[in-house]
gemmi code that builds the backbone of each chain (N, CA, C; Angstrom):
import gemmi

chains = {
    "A": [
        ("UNK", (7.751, 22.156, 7.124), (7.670, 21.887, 5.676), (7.670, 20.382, 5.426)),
        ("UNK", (6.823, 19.877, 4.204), (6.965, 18.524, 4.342), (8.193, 18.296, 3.399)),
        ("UNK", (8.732, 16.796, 4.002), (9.751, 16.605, 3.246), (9.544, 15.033, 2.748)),
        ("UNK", (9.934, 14.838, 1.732), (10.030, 13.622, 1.056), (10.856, 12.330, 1.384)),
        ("UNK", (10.746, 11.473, 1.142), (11.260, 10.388, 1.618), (11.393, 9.023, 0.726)),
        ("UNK", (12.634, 8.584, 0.373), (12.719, 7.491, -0.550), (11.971, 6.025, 0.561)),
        ("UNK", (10.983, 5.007, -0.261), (10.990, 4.022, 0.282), (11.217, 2.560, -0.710)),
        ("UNK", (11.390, 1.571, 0.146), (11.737, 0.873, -1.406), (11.607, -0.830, -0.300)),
        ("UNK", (11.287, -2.002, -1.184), (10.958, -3.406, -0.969), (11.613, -3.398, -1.688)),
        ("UNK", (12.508, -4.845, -0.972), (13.501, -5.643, -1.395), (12.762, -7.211, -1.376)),
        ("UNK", (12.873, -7.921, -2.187), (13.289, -9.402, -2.164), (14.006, -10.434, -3.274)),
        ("UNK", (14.180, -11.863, -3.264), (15.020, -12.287, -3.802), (14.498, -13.653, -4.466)),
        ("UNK", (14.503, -13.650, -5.928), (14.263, -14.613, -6.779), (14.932, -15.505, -7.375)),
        ("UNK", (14.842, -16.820, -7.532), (15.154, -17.691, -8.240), (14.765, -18.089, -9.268)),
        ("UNK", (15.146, -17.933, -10.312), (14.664, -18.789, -11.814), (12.921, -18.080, -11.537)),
        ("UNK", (12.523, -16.397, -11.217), (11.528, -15.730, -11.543), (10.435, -16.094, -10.342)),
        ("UNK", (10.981, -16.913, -9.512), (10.397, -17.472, -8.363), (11.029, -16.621, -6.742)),
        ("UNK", (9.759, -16.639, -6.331), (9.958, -15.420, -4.905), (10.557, -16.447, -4.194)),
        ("UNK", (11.661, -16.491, -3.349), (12.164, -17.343, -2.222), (12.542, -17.018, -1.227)),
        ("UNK", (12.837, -15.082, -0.821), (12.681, -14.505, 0.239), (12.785, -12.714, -0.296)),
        ("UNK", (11.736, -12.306, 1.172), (11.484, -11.258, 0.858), (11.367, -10.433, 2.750)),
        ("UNK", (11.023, -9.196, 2.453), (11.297, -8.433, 3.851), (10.141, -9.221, 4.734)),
        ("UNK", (9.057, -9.515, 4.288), (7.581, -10.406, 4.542), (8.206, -11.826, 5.376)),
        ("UNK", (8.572, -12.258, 4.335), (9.174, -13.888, 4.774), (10.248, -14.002, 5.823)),
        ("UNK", (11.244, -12.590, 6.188), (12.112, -12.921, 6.981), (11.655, -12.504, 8.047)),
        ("UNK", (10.121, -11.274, 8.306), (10.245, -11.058, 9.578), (9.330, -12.096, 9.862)),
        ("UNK", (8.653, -12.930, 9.465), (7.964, -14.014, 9.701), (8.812, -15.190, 10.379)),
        ("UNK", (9.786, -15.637, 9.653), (11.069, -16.460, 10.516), (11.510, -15.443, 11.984)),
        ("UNK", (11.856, -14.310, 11.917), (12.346, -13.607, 12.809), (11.200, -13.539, 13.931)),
        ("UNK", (10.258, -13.865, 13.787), (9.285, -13.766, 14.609), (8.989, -15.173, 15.170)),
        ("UNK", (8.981, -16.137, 14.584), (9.252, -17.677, 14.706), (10.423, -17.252, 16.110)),
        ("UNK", (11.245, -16.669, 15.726), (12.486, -17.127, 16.477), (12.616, -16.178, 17.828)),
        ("UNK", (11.998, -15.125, 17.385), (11.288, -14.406, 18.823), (10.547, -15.128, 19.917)),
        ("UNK", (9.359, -15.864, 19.310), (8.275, -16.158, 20.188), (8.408, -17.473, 20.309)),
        ("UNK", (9.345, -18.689, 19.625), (9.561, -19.835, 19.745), (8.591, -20.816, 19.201)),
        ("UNK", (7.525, -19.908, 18.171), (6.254, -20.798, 18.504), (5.750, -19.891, 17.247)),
        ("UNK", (5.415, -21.034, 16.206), (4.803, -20.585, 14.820), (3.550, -19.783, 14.784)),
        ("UNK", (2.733, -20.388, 16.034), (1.508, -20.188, 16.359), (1.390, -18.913, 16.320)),
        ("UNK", (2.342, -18.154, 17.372), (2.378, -16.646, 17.659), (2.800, -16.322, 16.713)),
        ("UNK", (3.650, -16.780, 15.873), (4.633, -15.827, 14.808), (3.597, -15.311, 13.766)),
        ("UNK", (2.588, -16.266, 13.572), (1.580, -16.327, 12.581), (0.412, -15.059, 12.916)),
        ("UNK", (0.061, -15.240, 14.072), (-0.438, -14.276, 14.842), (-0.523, -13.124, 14.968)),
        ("UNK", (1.142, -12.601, 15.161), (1.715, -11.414, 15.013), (1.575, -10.960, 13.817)),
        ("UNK", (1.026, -11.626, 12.156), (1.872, -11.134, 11.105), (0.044, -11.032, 10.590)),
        ("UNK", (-0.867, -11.706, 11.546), (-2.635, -11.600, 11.054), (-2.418, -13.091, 10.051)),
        ("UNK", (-1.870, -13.727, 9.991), (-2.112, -14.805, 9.468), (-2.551, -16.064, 9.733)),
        ("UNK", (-3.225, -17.270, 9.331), (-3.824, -18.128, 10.397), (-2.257, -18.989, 10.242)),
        ("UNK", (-2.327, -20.172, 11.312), (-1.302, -20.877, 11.314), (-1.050, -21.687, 10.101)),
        ("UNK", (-2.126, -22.041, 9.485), (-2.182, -23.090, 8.593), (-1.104, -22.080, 6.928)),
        ("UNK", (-1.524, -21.029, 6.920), (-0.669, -19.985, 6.089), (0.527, -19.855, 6.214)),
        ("UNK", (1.060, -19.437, 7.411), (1.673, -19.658, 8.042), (3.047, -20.378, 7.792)),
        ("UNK", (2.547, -21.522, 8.145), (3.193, -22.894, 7.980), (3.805, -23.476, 6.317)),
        ("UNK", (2.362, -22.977, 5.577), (2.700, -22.898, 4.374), (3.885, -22.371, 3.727)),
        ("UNK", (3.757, -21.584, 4.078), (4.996, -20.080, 3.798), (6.148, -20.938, 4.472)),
        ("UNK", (6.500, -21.211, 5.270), (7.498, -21.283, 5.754), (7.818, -22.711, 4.820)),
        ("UNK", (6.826, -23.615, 4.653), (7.266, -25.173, 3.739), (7.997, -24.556, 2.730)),
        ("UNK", (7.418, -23.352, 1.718), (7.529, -22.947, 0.506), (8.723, -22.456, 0.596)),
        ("UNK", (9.235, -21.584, 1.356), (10.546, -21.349, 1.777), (11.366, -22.195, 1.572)),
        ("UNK", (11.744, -23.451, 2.428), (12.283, -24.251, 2.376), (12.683, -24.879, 1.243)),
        ("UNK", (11.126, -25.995, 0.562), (11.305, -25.649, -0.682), (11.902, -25.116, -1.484)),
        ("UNK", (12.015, -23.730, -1.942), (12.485, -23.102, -2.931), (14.082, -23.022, -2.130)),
        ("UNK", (14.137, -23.066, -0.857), (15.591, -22.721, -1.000), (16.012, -24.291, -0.567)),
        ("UNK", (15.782, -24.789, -0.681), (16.134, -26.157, -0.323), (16.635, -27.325, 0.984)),
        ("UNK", (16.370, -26.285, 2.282), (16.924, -26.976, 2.679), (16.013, -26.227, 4.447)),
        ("UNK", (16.186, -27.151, 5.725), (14.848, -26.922, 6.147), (15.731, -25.589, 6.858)),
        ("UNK", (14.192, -24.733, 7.307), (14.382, -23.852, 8.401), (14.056, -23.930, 9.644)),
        ("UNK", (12.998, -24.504, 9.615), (12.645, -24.443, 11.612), (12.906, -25.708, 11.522)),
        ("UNK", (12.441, -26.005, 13.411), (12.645, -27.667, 13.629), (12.194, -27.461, 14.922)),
        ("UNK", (11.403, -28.164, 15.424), (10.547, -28.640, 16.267), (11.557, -29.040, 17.901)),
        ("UNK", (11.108, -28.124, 18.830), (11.619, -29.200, 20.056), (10.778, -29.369, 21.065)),
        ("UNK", (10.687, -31.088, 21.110), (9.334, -31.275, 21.928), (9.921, -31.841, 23.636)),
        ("UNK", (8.550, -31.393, 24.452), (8.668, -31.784, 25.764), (9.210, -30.255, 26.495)),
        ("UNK", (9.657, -30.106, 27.819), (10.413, -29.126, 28.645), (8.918, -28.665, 28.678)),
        ("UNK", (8.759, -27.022, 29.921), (7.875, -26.704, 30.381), (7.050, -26.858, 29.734)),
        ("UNK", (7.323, -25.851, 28.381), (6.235, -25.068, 27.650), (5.348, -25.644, 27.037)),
        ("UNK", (5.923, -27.447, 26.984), (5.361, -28.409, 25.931), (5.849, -28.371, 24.579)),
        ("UNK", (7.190, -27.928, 24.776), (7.412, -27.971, 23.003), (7.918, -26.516, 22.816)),
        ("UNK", (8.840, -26.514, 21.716), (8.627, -25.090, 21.135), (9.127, -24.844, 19.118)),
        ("UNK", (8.970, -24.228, 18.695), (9.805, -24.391, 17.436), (10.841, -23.416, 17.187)),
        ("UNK", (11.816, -23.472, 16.694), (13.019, -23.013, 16.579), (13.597, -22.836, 15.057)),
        ("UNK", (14.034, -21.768, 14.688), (14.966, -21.812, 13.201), (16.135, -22.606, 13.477)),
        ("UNK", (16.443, -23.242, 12.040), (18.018, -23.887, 12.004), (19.020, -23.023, 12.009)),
        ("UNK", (20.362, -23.528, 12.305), (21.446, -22.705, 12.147), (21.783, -21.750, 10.857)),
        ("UNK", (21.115, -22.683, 9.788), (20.619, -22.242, 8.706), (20.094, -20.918, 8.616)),
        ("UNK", (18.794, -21.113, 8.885), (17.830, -20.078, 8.713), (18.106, -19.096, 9.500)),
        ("UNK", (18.370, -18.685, 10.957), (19.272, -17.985, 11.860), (20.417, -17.076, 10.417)),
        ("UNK", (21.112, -18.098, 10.113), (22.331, -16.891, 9.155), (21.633, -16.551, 8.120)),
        ("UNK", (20.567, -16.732, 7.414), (19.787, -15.808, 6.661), (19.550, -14.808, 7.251)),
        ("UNK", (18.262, -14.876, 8.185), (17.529, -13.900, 8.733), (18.848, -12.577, 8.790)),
        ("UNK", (20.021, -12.986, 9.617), (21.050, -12.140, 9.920), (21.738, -11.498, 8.725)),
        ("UNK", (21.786, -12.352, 7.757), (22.665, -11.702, 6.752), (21.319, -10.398, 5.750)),
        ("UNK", (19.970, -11.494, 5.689), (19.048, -10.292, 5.326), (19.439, -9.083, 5.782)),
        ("UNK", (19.049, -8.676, 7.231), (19.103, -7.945, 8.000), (19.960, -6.843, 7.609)),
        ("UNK", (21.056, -7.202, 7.472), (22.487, -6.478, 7.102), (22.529, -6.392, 5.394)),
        ("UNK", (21.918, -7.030, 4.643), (21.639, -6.595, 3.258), (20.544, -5.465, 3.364)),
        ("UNK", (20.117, -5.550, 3.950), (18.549, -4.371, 3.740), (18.689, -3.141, 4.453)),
        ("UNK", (19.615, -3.468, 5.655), (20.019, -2.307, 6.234), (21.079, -1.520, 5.277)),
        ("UNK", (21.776, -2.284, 4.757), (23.496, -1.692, 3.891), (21.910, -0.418, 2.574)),
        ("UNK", (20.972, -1.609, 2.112), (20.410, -1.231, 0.935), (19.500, 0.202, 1.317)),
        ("UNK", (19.582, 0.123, 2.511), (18.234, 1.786, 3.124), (19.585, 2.729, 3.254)),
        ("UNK", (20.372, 2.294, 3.904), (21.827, 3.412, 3.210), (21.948, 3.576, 2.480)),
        ("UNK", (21.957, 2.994, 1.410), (22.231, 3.297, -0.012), (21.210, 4.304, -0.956)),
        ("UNK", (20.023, 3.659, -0.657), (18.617, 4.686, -0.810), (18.675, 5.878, -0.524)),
        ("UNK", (19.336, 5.833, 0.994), (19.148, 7.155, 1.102), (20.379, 8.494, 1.046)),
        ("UNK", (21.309, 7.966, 0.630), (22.618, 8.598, -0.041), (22.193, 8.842, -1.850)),
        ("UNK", (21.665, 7.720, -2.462), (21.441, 7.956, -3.737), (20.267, 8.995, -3.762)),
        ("UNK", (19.389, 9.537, -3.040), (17.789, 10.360, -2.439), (18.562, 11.387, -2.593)),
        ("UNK", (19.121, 11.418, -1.234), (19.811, 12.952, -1.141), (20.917, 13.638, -2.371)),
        ("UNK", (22.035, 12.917, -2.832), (22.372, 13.340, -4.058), (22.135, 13.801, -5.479)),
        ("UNK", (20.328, 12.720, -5.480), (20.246, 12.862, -6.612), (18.467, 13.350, -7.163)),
        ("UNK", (17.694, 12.980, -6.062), (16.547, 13.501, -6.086), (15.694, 14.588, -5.208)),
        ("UNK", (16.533, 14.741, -3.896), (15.786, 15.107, -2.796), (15.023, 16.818, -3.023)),
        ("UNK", (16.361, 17.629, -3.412), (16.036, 18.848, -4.206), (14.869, 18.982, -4.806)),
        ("UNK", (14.860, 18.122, -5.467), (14.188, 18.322, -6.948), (12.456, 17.856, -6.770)),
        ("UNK", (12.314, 16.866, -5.637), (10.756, 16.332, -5.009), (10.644, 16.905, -3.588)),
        ("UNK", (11.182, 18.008, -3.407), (10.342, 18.514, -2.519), (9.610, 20.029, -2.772)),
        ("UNK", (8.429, 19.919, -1.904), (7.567, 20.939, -3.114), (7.743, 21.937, -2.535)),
        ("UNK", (7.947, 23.147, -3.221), (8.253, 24.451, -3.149), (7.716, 25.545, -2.593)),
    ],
    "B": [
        ("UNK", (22.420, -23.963, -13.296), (22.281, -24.059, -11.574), (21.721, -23.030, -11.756)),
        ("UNK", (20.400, -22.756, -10.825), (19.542, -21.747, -10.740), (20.355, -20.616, -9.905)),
        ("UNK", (20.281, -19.615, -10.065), (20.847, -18.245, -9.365), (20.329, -17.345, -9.073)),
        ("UNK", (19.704, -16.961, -7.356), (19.122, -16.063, -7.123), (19.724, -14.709, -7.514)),
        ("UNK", (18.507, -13.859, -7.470), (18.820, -12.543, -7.775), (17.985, -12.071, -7.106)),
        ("UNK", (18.460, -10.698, -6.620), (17.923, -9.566, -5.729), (16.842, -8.893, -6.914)),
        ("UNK", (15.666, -8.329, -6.159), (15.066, -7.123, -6.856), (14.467, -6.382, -5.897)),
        ("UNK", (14.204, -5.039, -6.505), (13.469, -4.119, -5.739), (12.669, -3.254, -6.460)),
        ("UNK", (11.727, -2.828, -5.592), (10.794, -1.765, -5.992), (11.632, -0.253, -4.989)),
        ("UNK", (10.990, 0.670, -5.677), (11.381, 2.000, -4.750), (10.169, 3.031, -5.279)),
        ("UNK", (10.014, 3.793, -4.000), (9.090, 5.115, -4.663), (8.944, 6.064, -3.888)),
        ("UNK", (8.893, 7.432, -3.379), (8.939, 8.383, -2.886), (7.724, 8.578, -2.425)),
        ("UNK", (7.700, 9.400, -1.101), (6.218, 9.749, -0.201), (6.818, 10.894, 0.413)),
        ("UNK", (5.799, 11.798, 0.579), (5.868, 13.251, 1.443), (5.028, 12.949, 2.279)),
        ("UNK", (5.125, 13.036, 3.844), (3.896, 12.601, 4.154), (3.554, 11.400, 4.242)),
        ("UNK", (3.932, 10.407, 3.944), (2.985, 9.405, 3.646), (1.845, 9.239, 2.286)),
        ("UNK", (2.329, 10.330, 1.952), (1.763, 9.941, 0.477), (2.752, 9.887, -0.904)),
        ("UNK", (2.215, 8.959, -1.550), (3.304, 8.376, -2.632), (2.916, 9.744, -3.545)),
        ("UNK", (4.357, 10.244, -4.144), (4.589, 11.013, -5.183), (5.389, 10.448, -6.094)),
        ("UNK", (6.237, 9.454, -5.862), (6.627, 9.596, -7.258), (7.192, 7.964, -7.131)),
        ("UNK", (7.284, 7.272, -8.431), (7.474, 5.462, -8.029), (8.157, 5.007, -9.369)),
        ("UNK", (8.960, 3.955, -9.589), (8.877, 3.800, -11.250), (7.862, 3.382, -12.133)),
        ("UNK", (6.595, 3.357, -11.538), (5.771, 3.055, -12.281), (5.415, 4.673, -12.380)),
        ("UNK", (5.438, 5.536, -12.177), (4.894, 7.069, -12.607), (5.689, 7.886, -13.421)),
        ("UNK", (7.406, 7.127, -13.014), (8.154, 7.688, -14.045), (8.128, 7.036, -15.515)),
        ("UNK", (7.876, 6.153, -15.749), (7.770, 5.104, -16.619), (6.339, 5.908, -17.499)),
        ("UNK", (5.142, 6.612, -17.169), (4.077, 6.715, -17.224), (5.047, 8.320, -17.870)),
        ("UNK", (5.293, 9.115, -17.128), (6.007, 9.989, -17.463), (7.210, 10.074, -18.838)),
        ("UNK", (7.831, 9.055, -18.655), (8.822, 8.745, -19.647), (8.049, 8.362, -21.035)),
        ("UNK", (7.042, 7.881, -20.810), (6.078, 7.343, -21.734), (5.460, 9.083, -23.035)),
        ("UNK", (4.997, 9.239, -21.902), (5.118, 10.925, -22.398), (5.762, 11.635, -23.171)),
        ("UNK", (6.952, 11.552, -22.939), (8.048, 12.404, -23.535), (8.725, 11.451, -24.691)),
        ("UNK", (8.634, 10.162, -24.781), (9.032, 9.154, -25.920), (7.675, 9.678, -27.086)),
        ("UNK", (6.382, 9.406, -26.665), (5.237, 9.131, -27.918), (5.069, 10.383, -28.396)),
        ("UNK", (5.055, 11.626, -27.115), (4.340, 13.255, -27.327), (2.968, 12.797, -27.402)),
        ("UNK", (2.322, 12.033, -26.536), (0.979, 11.905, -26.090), (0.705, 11.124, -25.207)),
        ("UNK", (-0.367, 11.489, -24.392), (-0.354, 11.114, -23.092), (-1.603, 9.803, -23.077)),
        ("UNK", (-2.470, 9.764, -24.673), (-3.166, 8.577, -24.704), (-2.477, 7.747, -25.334)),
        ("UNK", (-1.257, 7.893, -26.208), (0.033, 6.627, -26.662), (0.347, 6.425, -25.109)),
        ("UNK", (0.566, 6.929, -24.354), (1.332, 6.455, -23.419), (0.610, 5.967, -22.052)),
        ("UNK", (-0.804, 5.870, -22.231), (-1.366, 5.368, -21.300), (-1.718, 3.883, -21.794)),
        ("UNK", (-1.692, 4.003, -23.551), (-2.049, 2.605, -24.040), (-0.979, 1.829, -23.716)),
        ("UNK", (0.283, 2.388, -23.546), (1.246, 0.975, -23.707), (1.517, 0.829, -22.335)),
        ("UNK", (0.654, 1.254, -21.470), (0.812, 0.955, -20.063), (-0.506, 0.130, -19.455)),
        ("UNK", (-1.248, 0.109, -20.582), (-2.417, -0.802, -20.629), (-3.612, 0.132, -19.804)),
        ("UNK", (-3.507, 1.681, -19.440), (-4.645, 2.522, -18.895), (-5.530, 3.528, -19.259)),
        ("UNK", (-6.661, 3.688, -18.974), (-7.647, 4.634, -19.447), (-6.541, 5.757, -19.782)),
        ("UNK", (-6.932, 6.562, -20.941), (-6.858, 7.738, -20.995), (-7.029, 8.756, -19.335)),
        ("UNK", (-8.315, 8.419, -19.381), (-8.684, 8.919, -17.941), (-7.730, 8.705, -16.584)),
        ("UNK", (-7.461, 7.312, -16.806), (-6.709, 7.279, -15.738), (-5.394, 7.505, -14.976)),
        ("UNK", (-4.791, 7.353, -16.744), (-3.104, 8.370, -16.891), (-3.396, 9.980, -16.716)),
        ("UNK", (-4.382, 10.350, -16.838), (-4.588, 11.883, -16.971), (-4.887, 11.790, -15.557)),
        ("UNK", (-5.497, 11.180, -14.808), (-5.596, 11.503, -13.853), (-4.490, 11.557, -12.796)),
        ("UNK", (-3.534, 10.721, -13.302), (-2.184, 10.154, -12.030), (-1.378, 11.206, -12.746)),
        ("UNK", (-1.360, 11.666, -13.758), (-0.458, 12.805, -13.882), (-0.808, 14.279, -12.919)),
        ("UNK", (-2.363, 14.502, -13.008), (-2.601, 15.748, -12.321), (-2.448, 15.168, -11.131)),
        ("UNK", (-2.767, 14.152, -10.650), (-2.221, 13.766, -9.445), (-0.925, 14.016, -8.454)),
        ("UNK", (-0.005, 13.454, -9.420), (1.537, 13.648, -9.142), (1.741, 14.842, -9.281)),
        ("UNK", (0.947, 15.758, -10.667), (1.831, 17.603, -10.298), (1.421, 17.988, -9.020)),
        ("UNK", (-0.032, 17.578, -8.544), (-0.478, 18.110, -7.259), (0.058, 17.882, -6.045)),
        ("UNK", (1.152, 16.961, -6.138), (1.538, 16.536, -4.828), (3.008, 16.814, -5.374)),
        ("UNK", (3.220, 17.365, -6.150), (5.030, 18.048, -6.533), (4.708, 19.220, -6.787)),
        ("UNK", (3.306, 20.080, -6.240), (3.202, 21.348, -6.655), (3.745, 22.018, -7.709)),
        ("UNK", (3.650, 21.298, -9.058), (3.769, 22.057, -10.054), (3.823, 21.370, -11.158)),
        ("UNK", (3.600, 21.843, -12.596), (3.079, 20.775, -13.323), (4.139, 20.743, -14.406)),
        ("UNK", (3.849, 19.177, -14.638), (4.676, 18.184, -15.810), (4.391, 17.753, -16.940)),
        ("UNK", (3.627, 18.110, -17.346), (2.826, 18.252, -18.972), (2.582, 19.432, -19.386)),
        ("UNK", (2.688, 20.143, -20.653), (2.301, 20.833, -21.208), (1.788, 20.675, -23.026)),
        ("UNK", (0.773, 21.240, -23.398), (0.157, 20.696, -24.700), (0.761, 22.079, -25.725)),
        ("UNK", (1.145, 21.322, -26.978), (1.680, 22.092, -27.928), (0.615, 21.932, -28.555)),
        ("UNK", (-0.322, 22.845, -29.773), (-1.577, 22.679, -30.531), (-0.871, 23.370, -31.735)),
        ("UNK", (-1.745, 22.942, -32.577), (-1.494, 22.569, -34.323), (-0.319, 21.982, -34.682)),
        ("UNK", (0.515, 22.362, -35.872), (1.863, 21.810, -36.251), (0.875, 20.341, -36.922)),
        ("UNK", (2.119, 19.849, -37.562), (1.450, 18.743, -38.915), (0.509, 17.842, -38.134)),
        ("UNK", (0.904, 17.373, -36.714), (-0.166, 16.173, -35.989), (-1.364, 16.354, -35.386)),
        ("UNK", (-1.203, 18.060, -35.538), (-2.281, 18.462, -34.679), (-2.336, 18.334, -33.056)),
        ("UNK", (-0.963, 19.013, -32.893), (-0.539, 19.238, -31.362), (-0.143, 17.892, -30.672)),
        ("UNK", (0.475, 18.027, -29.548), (1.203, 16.927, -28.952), (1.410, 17.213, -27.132)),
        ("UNK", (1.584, 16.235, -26.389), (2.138, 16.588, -24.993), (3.516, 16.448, -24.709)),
        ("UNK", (3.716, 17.259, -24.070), (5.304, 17.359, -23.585), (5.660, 17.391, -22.186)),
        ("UNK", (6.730, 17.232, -22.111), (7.184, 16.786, -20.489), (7.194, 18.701, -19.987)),
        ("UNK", (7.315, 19.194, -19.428), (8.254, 20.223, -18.555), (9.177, 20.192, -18.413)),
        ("UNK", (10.131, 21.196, -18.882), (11.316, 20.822, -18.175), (11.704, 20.301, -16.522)),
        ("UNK", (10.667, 20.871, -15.745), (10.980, 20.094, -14.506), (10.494, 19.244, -14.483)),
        ("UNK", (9.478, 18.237, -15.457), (9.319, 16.706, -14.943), (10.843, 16.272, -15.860)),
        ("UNK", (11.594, 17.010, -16.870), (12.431, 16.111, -17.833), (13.788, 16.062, -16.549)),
        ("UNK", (13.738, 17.116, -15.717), (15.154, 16.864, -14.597), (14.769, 15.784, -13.995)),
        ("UNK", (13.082, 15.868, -13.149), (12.712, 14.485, -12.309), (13.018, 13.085, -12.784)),
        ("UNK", (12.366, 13.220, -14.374), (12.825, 11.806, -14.670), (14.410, 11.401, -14.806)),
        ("UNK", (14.926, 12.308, -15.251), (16.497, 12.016, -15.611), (16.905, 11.601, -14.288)),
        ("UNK", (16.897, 12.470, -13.015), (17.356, 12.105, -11.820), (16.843, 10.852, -11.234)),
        ("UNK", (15.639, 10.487, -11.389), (15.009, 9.607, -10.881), (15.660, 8.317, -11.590)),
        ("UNK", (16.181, 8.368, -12.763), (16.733, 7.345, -13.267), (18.300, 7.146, -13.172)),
        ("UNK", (18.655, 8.111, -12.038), (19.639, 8.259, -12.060), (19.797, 7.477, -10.595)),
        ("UNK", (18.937, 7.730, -9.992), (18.726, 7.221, -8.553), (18.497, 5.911, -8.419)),
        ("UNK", (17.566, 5.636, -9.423), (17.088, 4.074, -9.942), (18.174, 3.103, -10.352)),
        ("UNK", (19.150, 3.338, -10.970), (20.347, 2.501, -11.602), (21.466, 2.639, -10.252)),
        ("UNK", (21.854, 3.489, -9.270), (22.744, 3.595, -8.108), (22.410, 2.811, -7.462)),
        ("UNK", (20.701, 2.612, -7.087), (20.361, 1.649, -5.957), (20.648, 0.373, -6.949)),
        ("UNK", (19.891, 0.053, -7.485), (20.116, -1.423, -8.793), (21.355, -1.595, -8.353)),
        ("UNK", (22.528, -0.858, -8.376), (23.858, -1.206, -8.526), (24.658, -1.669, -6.736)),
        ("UNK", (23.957, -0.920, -6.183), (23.906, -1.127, -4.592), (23.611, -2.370, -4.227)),
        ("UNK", (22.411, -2.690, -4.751), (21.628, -3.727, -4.164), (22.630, -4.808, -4.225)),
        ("UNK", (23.117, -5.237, -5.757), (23.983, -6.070, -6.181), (24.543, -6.133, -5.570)),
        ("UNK", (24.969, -5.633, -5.171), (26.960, -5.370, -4.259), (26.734, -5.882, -3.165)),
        ("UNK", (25.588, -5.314, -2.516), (25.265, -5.790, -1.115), (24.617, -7.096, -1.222)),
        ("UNK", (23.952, -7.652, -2.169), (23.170, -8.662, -2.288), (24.768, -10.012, -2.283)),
        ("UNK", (25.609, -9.668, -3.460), (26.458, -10.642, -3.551), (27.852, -10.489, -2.102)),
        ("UNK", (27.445, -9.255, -1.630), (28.632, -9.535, -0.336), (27.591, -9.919, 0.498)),
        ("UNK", (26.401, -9.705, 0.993), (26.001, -10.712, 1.933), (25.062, -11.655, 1.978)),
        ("UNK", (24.663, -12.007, 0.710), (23.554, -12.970, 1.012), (23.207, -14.194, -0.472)),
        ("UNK", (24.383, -13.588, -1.225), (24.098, -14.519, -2.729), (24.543, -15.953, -2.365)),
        ("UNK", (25.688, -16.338, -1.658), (25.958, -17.574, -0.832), (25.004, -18.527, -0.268)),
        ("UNK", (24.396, -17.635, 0.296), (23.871, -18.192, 1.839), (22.103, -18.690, 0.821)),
        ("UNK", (21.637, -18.029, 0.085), (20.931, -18.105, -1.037), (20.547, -18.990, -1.929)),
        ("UNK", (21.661, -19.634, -2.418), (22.187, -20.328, -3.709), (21.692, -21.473, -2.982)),
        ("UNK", (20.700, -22.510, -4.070), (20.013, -23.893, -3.639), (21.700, -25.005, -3.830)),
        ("UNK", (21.759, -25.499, -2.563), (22.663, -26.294, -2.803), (22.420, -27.789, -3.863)),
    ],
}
model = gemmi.Model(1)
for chain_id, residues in chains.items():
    chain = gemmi.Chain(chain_id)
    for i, (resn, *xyz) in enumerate(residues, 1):
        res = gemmi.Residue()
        res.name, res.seqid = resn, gemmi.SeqId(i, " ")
        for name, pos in zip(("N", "CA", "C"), xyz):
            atom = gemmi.Atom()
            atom.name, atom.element = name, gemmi.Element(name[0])
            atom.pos, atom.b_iso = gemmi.Position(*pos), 0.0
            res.add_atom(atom)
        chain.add_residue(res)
    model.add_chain(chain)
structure = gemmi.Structure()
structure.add_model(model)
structure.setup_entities()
C-alpha cells in the first residue's frame, strides 16, 4: 500500500535575506569533504566560479569568513572551512535532524490517517 | 541588530508524488472562506482552469474528493469543501503550526547564536 510521507526545506534569513539553507551547508560540507572548492562545486553540478560566489555571499551575509586557503604540501594546496564554519555546518546538521523528528511525530499524530488513500 | 530567523516549507508525497503542500491547502482554504473556487483561484493569482485543475488533481491522488457544488439559493450556487478536505485542512494546520513551533525551539537551541552577524 502506498504510504505518505511528510517532506519539508529548511533555511535561515536575515532582515528577508537567505544566509543559509540545506543547499548552502551541504556545499560547505562538501568543501570540507574533498578539501577543494573545485570538487565541492562539482559534486553539487555547479561551475567553480558559482560556486565560489555562494560561498563569498555566505560570508557576507553572515559576516565573517568561512573557508581559507592552505597553500603548498603534496596536493599543492587545499581549501578548508574555518573553525567557524565547521560549528555551523555541525550545529545545522543537528537543527535539521532535531526538525525531520519533529515532522515526523507532528505527520503521524496529526495527518498520517487522514492522507493516506483508502 | 538584524536577527536571523528560521523558515520552512513542508508538503506531503505518496510515492514520490506531491499530494498535499501549504500552497494546496491555502488553495483549499481559499475555497471554503469565498464558497468559490474562481474567488479563490483569483486571490491566488490562477486560471480558473488551473485551480480546477490542482484540485481534481489532489482528490486524485487522496482518492476522494474535496469540493462539492451547491446550485441555486440567492447566489446562484457555491463550492464547498467536503467534510474530508475540512478535517485535512484543519489537521494540516494543525501540523503546520507544531513544526513552526519546533523549528523555533530547535532553531534558537542550536543555531540562533552561531547565526547572529556579529
Amino acid at each position: 500500500m502506498p504510504s505518505s510521507e511528510p517532506r519539508q526545506k529548511l533555511w535561515i534569513e536575515t532582515d528577508g535575506q537567505l544566509v543559509m539553507s540545506d543547499y548552502r551547508v551541504r556545499l560547505l560540507e562538501l568543501v570540507a569533504e574533498t578539501g577543494s572548492l573545485a570538487e565541492a562545486a562539482s559534486a553539487l553540478g555547479l561551475s567553480y566560479r558559482r560556486a565560489w560566489g555562494k560561498v563569498k555571499e555566505i560570508e557576507a551575509n553572515l559576516g565573517r569568513p568561512l573557508v581559507r586557503s592552505e597553500v603548498g604540501g603534496a596536493g599543492g594546496g587545499r581549501t578548508l572551512l574555518t573553525p567557524a564554519a565547521e560549528q555551523i555546518v555541525t550545529a545545522y546538521r543537528r537543527f535539521q535532524q532535531r526538525v525531520e523528528e519533529d515532522v515526523e511525530g507532528a505527520y503521524d499524530d496529526e495527518l498520517r490517517d487522514l492522507l493516506t488513500p483508502p
